[in-house]
N, CA, C and O atoms as a GROMACS GRO file, in nm:
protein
  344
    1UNK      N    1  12.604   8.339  21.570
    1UNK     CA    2  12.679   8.452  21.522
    1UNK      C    3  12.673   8.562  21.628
    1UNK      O    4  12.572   8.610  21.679
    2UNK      N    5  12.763   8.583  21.645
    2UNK     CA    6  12.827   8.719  21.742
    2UNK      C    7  12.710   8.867  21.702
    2UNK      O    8  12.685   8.898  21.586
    3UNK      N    9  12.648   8.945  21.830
    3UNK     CA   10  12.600   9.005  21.790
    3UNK      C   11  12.698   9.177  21.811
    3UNK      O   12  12.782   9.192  21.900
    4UNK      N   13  12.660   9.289  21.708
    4UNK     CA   14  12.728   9.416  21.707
    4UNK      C   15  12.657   9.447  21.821
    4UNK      O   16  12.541   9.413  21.841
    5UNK      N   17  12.738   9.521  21.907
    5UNK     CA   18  12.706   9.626  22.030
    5UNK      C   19  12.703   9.721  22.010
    5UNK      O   20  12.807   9.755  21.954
    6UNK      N   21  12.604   9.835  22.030
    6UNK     CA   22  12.611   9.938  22.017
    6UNK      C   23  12.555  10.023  22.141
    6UNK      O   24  12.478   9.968  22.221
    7UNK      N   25  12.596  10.162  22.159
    7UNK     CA   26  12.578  10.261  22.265
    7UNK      C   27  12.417  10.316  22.188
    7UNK      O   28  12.416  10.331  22.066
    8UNK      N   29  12.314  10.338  22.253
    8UNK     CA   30  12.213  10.376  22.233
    8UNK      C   31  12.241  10.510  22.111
    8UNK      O   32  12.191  10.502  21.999
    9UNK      N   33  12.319  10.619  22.150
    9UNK     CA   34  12.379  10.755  22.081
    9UNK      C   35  12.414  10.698  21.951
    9UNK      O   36  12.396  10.769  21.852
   10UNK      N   37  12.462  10.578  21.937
   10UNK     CA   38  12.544  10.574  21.777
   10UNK      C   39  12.450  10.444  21.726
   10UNK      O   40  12.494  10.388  21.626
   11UNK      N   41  12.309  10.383  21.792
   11UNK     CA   42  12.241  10.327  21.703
   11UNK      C   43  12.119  10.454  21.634
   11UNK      O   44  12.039  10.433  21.543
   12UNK      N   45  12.136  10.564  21.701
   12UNK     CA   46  12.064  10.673  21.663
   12UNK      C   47  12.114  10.715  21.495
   12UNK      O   48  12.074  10.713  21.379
   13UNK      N   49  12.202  10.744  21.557
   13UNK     CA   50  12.331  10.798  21.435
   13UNK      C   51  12.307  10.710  21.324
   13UNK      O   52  12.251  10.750  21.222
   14UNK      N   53  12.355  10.573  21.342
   14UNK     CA   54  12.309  10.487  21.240
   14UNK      C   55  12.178  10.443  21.182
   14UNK      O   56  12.171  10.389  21.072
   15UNK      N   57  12.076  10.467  21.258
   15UNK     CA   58  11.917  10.446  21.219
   15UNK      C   59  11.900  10.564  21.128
   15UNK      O   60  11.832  10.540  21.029
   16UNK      N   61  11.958  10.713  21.143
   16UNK     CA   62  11.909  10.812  21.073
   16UNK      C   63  11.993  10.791  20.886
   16UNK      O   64  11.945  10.830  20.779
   17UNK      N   65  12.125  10.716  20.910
   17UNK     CA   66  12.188  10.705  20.810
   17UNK      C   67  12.081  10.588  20.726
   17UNK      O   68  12.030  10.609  20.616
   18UNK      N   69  12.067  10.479  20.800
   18UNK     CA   70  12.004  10.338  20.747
   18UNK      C   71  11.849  10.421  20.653
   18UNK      O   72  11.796  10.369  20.555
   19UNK      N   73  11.813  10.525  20.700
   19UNK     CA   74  11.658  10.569  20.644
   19UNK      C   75  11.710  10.635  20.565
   19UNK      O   76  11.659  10.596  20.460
   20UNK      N   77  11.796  10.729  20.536
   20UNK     CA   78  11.842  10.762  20.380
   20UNK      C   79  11.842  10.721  20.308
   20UNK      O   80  11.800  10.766  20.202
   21UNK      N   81  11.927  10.532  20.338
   21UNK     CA   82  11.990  10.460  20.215
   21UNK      C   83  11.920  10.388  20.173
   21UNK      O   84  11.955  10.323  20.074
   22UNK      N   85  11.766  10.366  20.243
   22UNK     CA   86  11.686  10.268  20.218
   22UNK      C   87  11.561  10.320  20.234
   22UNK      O   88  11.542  10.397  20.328
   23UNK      N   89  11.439  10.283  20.133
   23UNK     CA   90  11.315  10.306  20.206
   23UNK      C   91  11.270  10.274  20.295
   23UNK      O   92  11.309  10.169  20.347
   24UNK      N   93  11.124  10.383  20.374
   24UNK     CA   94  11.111  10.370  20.485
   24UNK      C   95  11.064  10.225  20.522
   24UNK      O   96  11.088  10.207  20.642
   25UNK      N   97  11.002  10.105  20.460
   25UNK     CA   98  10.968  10.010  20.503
   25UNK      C   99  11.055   9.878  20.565
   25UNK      O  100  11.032   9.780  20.636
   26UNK      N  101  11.177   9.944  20.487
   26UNK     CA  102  11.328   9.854  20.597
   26UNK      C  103  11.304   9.933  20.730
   26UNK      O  104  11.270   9.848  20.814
   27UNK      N  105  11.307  10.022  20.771
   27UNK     CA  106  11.329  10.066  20.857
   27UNK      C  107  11.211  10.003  20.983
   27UNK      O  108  11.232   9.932  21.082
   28UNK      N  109  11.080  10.067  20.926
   28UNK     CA  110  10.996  10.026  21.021
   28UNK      C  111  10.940   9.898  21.005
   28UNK      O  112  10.832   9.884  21.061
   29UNK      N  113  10.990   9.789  20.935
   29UNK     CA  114  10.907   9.674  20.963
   29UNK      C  115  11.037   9.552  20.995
   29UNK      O  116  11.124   9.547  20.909
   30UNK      N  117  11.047   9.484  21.078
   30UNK     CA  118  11.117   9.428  21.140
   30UNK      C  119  11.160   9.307  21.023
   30UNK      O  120  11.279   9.313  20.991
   31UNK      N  121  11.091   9.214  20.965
   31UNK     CA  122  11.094   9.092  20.846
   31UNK      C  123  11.150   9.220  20.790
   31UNK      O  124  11.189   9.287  20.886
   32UNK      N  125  11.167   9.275  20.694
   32UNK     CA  126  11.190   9.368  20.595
   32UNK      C  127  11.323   9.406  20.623
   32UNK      O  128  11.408   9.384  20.538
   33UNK      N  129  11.362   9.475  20.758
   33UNK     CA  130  11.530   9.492  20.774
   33UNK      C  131  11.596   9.414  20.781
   33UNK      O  132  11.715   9.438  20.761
   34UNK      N  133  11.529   9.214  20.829
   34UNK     CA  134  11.615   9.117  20.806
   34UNK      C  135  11.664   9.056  20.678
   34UNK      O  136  11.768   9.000  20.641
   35UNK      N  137  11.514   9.097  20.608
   35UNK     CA  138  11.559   9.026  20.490
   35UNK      C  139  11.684   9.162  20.396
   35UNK      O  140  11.805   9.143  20.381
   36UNK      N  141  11.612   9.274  20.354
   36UNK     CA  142  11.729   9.367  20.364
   36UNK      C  143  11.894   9.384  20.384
   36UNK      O  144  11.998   9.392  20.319
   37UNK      N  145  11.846   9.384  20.517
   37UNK     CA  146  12.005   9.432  20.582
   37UNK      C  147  12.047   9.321  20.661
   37UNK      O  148  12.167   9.315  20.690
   38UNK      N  149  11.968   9.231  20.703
   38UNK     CA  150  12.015   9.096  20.698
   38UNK      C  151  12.012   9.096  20.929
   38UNK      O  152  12.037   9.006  21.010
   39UNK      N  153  11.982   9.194  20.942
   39UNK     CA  154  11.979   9.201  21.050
   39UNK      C  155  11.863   9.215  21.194
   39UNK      O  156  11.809   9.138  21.115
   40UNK      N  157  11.797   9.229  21.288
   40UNK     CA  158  11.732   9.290  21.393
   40UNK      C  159  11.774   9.372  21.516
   40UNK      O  160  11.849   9.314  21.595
   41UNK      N  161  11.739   9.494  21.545
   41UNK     CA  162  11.781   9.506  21.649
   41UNK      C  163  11.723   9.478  21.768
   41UNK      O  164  11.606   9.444  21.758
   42UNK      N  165  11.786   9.484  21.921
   42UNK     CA  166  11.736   9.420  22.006
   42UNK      C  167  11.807   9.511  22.130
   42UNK      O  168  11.926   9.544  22.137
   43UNK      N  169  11.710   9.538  22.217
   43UNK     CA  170  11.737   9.679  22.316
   43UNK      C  171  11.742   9.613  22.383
   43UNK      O  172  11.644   9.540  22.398
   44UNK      N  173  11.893   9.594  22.490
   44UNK     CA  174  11.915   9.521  22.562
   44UNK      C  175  11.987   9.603  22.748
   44UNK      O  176  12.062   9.700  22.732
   45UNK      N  177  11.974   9.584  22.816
   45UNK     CA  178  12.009   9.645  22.954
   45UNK      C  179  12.118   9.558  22.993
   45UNK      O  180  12.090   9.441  22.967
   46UNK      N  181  12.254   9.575  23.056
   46UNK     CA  182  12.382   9.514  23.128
   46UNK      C  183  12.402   9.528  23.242
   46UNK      O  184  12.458   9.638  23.235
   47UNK      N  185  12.402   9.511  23.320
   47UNK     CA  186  12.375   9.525  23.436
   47UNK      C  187  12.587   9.530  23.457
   47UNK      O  188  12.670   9.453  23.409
   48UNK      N  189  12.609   9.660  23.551
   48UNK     CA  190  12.783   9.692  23.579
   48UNK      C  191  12.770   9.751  23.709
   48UNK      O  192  12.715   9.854  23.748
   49UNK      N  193  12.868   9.614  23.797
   49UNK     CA  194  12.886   9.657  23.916
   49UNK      C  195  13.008   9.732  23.950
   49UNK      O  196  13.110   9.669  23.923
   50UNK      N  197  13.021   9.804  23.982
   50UNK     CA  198  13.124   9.884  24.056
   50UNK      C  199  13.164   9.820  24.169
   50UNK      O  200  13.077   9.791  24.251
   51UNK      N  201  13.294   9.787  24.193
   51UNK     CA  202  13.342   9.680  24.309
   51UNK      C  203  13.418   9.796  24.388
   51UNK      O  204  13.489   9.764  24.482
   52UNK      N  205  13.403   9.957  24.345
   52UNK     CA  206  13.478  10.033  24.500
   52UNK      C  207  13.404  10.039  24.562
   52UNK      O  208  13.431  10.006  24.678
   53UNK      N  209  13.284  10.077  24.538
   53UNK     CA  210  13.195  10.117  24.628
   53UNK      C  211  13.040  10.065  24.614
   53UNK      O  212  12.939  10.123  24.655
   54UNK      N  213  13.048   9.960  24.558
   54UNK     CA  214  12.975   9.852  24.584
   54UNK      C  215  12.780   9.901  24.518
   54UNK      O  216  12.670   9.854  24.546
   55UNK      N  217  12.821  10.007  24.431
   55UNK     CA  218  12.660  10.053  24.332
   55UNK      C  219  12.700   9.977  24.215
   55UNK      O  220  12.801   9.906  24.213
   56UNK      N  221  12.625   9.992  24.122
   56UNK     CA  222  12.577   9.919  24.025
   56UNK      C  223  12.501  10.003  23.956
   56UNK      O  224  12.415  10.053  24.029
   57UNK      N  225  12.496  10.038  23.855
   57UNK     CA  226  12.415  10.069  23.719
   57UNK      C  227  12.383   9.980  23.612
   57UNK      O  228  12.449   9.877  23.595
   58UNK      N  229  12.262  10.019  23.519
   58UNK     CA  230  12.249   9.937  23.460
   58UNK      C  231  12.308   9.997  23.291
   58UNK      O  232  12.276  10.114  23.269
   59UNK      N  233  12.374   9.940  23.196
   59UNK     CA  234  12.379  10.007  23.110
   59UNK      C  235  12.315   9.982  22.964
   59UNK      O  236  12.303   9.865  22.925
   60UNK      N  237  12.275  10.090  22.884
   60UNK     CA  238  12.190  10.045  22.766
   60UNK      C  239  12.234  10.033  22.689
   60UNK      O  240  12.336  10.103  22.695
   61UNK      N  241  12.229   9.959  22.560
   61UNK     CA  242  12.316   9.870  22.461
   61UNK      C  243  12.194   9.842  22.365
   61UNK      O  244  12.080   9.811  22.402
   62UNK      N  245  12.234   9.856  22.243
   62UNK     CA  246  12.135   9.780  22.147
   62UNK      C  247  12.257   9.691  22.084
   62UNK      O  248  12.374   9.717  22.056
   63UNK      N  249  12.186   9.589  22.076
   63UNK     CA  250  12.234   9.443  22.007
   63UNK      C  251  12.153   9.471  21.836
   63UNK      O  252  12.032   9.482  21.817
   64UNK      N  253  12.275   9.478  21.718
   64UNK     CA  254  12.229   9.361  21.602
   64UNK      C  255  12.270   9.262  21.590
   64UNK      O  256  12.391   9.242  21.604
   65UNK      N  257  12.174   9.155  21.558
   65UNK     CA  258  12.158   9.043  21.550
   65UNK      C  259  12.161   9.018  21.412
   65UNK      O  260  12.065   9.037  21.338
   66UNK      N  261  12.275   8.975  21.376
   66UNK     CA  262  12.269   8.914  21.208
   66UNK      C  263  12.297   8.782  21.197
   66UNK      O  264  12.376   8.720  21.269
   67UNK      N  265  12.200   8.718  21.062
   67UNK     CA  266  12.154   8.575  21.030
   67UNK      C  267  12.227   8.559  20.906
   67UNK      O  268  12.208   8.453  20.848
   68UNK      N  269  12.296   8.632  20.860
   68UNK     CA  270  12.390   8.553  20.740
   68UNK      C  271  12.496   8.668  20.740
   68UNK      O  272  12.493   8.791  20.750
   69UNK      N  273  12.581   8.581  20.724
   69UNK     CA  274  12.758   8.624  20.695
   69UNK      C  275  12.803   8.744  20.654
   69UNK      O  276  12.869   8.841  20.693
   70UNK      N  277  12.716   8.684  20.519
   70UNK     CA  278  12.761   8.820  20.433
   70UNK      C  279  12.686   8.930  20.407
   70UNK      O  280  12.707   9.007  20.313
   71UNK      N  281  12.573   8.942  20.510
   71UNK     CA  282  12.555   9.066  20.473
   71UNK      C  283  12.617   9.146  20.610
   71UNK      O  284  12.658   9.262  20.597
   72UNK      N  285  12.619   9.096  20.704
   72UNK     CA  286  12.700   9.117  20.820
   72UNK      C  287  12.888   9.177  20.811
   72UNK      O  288  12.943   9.255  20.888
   73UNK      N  289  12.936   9.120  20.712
   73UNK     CA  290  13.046   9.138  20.600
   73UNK      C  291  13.024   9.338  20.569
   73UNK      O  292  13.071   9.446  20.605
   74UNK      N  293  12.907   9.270  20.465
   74UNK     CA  294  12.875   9.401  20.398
   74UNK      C  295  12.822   9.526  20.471
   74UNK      O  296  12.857   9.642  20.455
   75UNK      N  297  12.734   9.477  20.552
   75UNK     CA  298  12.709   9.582  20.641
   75UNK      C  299  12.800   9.643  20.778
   75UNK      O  300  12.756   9.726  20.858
   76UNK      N  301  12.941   9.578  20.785
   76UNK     CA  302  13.042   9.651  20.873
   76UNK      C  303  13.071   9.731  20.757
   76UNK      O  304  13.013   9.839  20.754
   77UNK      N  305  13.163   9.696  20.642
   77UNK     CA  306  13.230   9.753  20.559
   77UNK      C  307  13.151   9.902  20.531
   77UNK      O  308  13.200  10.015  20.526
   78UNK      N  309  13.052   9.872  20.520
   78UNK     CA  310  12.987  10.019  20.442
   78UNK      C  311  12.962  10.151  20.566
   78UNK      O  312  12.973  10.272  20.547
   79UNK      N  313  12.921  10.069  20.708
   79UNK     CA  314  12.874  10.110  20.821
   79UNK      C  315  12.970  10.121  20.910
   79UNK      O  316  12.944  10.143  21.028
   80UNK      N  317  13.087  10.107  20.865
   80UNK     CA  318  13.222  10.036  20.999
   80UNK      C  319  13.210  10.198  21.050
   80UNK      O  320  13.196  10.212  21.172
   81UNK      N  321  13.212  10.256  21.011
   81UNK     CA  322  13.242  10.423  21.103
   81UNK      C  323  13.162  10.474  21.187
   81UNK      O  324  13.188  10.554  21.277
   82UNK      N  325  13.076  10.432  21.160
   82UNK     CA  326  12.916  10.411  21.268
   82UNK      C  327  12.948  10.310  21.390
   82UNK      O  328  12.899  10.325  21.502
   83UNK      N  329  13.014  10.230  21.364
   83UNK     CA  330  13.025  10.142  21.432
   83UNK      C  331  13.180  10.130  21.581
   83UNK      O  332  13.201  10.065  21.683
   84UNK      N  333  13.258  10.254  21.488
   84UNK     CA  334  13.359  10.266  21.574
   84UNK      C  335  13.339  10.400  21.618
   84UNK      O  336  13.450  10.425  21.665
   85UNK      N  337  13.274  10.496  21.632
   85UNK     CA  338  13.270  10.613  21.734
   85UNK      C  339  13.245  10.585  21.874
   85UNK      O  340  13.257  10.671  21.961
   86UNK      N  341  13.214  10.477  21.894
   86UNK     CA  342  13.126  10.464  22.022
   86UNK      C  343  13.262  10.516  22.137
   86UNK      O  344  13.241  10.523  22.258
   0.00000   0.00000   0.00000
């Protein structure tokens, strides 16, 4: 399954929303947000070359990783606006 990309700024945004809607133990315990929200996140680096002038940066990205369908389903639908500011 395809993982959500996100810009570091709007997994912020969404972590502060996710601790409202849920107690704190989704949040901080990793088994707990999968079984939950069906998901993990995963802090990942991209590496983007610039072909004018030949630098390169690296860029930061958090990956969720979701293990069933539908909560992946459920969790765009409710979260989709979080998900499109980037």
């Amino acid at each position: 399954m395809k993982a959500i990309v996100l810009k570091p700024i709007q997994w912020e945004e969404l972590k502060q929303q996710l601790a409202q809607d849920y107690p704190p133990a989704v949040m901080l315990l990793r088994y707990k947000r999968r079984e939950v929200l069906g998901f993990t996140e995963r802090y990942h680096q991209q590496w983007v070359n610039h072909t004018q002038n030949e630098f390169g940066y690296y860029r930061k990205e958090v990956h969720l990783d979701f293990f069933d369908d539908a909560k992946r389903t459920f969790f765009t639908l409710k979260y989709g606006d979080y998900l499109e500011k980037g």
